[in-house]
N, C-alpha and C positions, 0 to 999 in steps of 0.2 A: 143638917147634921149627917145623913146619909153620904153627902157626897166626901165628908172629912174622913171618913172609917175605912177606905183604903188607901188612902194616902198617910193616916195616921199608921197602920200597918206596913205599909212599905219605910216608913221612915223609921220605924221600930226593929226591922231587917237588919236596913243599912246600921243603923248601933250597934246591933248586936254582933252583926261583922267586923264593924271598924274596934269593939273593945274584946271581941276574939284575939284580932290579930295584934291589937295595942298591950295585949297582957302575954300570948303565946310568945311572940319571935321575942321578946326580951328574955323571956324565961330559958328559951331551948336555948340563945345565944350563951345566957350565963353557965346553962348546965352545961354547956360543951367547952365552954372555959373552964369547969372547974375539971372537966375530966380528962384534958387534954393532958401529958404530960410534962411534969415541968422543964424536963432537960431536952424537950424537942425542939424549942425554938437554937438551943447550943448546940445540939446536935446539928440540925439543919446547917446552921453557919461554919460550925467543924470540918462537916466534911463538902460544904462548896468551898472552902479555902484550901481543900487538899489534903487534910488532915484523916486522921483514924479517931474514933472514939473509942476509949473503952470503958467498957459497960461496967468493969469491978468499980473503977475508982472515978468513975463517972467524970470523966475529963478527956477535954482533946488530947491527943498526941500528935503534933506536927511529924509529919515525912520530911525525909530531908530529900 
């Protein structure tokens, strides 16, 4: 029984790491979705296409 007690400890480590990170990266991921803005992915694309965003009325305006 002696020689179980540090390998039953090391294997109680590795769990406790692998549902660290099994509960954390989901979480940060989600709160970083919810806090992202929502018109930044339309923004991004507004202005690689050329475009002006304006921020009153929250919509592209193509350049001619």
């Amino acid at each position: 029984m002696k020689n179980i007690k540090p390998f039953l400890g090391k294997l109680w480590k590795v769990w406790m790491w692998l549902c660290t990170f099994a509960v954390t990266v989901p979480l940060v991921a989600l709160i970083g979705l919810l806090l992202v803005d929502p018109f930044f992915f339309q923004i991004d694309s507004c202005l690689d296409a050329g475009g002006r965003w304006n921020d009153e009325i929250n919509k592209c305006e193509k350049l001619l």
